[in-house]
VOLO-487816 format. One line per 8 residues: number of its first residue (from 1); their letters; for each residue x, y, z of C-alpha. Coordinates in Angstrom, 1 decimal. Example, Ala and Ser with C-alpha at 12.3 -4.5 7.8 and 13.67 -1.06 7.14 Angstrom:
BEGIN
1> as> 12.3/-4.5/7.8; 13.7/-1.1/7.1
This chain:
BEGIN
1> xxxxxxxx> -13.3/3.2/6.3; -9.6/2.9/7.9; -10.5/3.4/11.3; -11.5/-0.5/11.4; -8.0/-1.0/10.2; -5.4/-2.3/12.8; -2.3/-0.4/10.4; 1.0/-2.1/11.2
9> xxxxxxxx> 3.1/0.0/9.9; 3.4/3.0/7.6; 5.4/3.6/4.3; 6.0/7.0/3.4; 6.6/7.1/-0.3; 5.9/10.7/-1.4; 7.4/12.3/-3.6; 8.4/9.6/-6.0
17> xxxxxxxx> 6.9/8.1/-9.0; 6.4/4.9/-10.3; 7.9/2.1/-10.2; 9.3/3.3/-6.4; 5.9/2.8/-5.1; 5.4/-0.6/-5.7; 8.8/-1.3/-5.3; 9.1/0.4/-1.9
25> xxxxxxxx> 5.6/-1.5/-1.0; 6.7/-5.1/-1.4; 10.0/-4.3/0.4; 7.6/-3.2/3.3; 5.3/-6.1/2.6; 8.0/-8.6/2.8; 9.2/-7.3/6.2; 5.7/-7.8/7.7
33> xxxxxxxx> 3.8/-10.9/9.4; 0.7/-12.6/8.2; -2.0/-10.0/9.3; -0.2/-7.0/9.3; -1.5/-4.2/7.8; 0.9/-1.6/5.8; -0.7/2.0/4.9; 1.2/3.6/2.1
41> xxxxxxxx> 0.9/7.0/2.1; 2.0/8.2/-2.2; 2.0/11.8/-3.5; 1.8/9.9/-7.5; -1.5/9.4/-8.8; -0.5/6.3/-10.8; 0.0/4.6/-7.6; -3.8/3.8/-7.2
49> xxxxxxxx> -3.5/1.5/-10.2; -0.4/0.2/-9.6; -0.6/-0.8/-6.5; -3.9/-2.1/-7.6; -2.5/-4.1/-10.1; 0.5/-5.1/-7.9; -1.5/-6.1/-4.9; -4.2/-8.3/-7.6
57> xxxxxxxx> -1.4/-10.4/-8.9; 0.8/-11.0/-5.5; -0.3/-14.4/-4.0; 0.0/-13.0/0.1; -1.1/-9.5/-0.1; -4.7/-8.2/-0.4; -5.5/-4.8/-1.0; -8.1/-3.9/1.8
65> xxxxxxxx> -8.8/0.1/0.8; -7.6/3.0/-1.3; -8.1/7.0/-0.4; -7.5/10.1/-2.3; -7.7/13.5/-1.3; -5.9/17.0/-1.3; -3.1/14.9/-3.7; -2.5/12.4/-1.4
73> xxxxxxxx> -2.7/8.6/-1.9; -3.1/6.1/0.8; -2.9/2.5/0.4; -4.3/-0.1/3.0; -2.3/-3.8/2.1; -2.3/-6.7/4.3; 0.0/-9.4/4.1; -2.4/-12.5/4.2
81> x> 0.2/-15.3/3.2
C-alpha cells in the first residue's frame, strides 16, 4: 500500500476533469527528479484510466499504485527516467 511509498510531492487536481489531470500530472512529472514519487490526488473518475493510459505510454514515468474511495482518486507516479 502507499505507506512504502517515499511521495515527493503532491498534486491536487480536484475538481476538474479530463484532460486537466493528465495534463496537470506531466507538468508535475516534468518538474520532478529521477525517483521522485508524485501522488495525485483527482475528484474525476476517468482519471484512473487516463492516467493509466498516460503513465503506460510515457517512456520515464511508472505508475506504482491507484486508490479509490469516498470519490476520491489517488495516483502514485514515479519519474524513473
Amino acid at each position: 500500500m502507499t505507506t512504502e511509498l517515499d511521495i515527493t510531492e503532491t498534486l491536487d487536481v480536484t475538481g476538474v476533469s479530463c484532460p486537466i489531470p493528465v495534463v496537470k500530472t506531466k507538468q508535475a512529472i516534468d518538474e520532478l527528479d529521477q525517483g521522485d514519487i508524485l501522488e495525485v490526488i483527482a475528484t474525476d473518475s476517468g482519471s484512473m484510466s487516463d492516467i493509466r493510459g498516460w503513465a503506460e505510454g510515457t517512456d520515464g514515468v511508472e505508475l506504482r499504485e491507484q486508490t479509490e474511495g469516498d470519490d476520491v482518486y489517488k495516483h502514485y507516479v514515479e519519474k524513473t527516467g
